[in-house]
N, C-alpha and C positions, 0 to 999 in steps of 0.2 A: 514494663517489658510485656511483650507478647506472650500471652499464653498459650499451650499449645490447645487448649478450648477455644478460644478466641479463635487463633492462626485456622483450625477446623473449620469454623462458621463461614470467616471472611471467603477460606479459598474452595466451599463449597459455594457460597455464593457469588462469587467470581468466575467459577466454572460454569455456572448457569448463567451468568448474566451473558458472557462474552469467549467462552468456550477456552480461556485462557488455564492449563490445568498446572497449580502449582505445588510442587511435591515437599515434602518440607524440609528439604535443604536450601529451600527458599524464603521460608521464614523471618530471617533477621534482613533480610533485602525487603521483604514486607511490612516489617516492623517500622523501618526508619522512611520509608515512601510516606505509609500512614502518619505517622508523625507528626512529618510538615501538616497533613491535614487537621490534625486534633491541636495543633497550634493555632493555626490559621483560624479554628472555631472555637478555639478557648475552652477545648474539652478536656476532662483529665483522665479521661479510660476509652481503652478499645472497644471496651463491651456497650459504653453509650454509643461513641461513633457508628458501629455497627446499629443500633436499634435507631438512631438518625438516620441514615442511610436506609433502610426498611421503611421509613415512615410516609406516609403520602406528602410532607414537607421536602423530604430527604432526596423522596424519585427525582422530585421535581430541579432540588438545586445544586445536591453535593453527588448523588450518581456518578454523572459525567466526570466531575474532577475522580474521582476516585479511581474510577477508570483510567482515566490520565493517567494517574500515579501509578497504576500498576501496568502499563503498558512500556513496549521496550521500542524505541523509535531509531532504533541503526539502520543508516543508509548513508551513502555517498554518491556522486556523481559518478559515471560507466564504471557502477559495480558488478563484477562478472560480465568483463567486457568482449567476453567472444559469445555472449548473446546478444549483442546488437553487430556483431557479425554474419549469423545464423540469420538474423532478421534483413539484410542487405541482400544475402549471397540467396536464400529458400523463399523465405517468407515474402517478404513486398512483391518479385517476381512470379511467383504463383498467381499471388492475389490478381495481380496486373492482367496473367495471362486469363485468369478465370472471368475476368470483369471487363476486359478491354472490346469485348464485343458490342458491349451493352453502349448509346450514343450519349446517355447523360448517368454515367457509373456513380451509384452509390460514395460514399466517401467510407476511408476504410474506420472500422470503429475501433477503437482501443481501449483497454481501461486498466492503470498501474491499479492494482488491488493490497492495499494495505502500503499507500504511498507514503508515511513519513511526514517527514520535513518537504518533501518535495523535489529531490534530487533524484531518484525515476523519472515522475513523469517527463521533469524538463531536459532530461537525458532523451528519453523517447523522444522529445518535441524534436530535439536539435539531430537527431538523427534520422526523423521521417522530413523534416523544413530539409537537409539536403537530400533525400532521395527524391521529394518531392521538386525540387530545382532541375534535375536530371530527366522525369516523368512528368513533366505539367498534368499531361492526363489525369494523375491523384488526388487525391484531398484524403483529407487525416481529422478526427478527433476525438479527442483524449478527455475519457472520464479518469480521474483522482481520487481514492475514495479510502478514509482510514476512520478507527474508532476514536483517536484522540483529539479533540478537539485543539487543541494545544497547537499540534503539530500540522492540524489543517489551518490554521492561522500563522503560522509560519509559514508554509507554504503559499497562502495567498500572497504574502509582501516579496516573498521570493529575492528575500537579499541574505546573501551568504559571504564569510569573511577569506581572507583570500586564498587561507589554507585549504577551504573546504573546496574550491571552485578547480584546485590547481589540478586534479585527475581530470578535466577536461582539456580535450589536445587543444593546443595554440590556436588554431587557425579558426578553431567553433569557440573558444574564449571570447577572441576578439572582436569575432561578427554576430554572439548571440549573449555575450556579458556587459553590463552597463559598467564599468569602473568608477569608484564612488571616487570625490573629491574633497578638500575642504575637511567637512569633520565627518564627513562620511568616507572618507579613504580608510584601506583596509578593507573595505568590503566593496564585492559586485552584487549587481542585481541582474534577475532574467528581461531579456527585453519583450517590451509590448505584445509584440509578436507572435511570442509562444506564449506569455503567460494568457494571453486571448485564447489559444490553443486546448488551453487544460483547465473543465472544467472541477473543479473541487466538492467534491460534498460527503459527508460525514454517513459512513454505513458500520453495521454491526455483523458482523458472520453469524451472527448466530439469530438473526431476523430469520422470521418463517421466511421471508420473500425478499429476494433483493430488490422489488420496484422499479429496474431500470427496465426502460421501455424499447431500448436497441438492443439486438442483438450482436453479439460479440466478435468480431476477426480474431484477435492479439490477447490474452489475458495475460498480465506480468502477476507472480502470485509468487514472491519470490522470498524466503528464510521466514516467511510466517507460517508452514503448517508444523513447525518442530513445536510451536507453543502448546499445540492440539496434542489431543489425547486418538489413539484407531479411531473411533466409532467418530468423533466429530471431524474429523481428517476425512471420511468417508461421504458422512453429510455434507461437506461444504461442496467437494468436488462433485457429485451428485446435482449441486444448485450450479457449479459451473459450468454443468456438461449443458444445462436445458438452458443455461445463457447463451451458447457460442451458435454463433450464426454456423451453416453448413463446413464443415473443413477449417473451421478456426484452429488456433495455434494458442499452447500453454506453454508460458515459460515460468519454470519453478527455481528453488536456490539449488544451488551445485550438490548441496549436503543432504537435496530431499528425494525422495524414491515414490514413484506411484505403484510401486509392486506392491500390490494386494490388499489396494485402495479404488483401485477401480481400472475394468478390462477397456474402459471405454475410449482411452485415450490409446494413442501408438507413440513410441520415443521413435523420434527422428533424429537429434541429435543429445548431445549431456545435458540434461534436464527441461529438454526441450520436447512436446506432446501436440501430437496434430489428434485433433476429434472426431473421431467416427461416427459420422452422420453427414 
């Protein structure tokens, strides 16, 4: 069993590693996450696990999984789907009218931030691939970027079983889902097309620096700042603001609020934030 010393160490050191703050009514969801782990490595205590994981052996090989285990990866296909309404009817249109002067326009940048399994981004894809059939003048691409590794390897194969696919409308199933046969039936895959779309790579919010070298139009940032604690909910949006290229657009979860995390952004629509600059 987890002790509550132990439960201390781990979720201070979780909080630093990955800004994830866990309060301890989380505990026993803690307990049994680790577990799998101290099986997996044939340990019999928490308290070794942890001083592995601290070791220059540990940084190297068991970090990441640990991290896995305690990271929460819920998403679905057009989740809080009247923000890719928002993004049709405001967003793309702006952009178009801001950039259409210009003879060889930019392509617009995106980036699903704390994308999951991958059912974001490739929601994004299949909703810019048609406004982009509509506007040939655009191009679009899509950075992917989560701390689990797990779940960014899922996303790369980008096959989902049929339950998971079925909140996307009929009409973008059929012309952007590959339908498995044989003994892959029961599951779709994303097509070539978009998965070419979305690049994938593995980021830490809590890196001094994000390292990406575009600036931002679009951030999707969406039911990941409940896991933050004020003060790192402040820091991140802070690193998001000096991302977004001039007039970029933030879409956050329905349940999260930028009041009095930062003046820098404007809500334009429910949980939707254009940037002041």
């Amino acid at each position: 069993m987890l002790s509550d010393r132990d439960f201390n160490k781990f979720s201070s050191f979780i909080y630093e590693v990955c800004g994830i703050k866990l309060p301890p009514i989380k505990k026993t969801m803690l307990s049994a996450r680790l577990q799998k782990r101290l099986r997996r490595l044939n340990m019999a205590s928490y308290s070794a696990y942890f001083e592995y994981v601290q070791s220059p052996e540990g940084q190297v090989n068991e970090l990441f999984h640990m991290i896995d285990a305690v990271s929460t990866n819920k998403t679905d296909f057009f989740r809080e789907p009247q923000h890719f309404e928002v993004m049709n009817q405001k967003v793309l249109p702006e952009f178009l009218a801001r950039h259409h002067k210009y003879p060889q326009a930019r392509p617009l940048h995106v980036w699903s931030a704390g994308c999951s399994t991958g059912q974001e981004p490739y929601t994004l894809a299949m909703v810019l691939q048609e406004f982009c059939e509509k506007n040939p003048q655009l191009d679009y691409e899509i950075l992917a970027t989560d701390i689990c590794t797990q779940a960014l390897e899922a996303a790369a194969e980008a096959i989902y079983a049929d339950e998971v696919v079925a909140p996307v409308p009929a009409h973008l199933r059929h012309k952007y889902l590959m339908k498995g046969k044989g003994r892959h039936s029961g599951f779709h895959r994303v097509v070539p097309e978009l998965r070419n779309k979305v690049r994938l790579e593995r980021l830490n919010f809590m890196d001094r620096d994000f390292r990406i070298n575009k600036k931002m139009d679009i951030i999707f940032c969406r039911n990941v700042i409940i896991y933050f604690d004020r003060p790192t909910q402040q820091t991140l949006f802070e690193k998001f603001y000096r991302q977004f290229a001039p007039g970029g657009f933030l879409f956050t979860g329905h349940s999260e609020s930028l009041e009095g995390i930062t003046d820098r952004m404007e809500r334009i629509d429910s949980a939707v934030y254009k940037c002041l600059k």
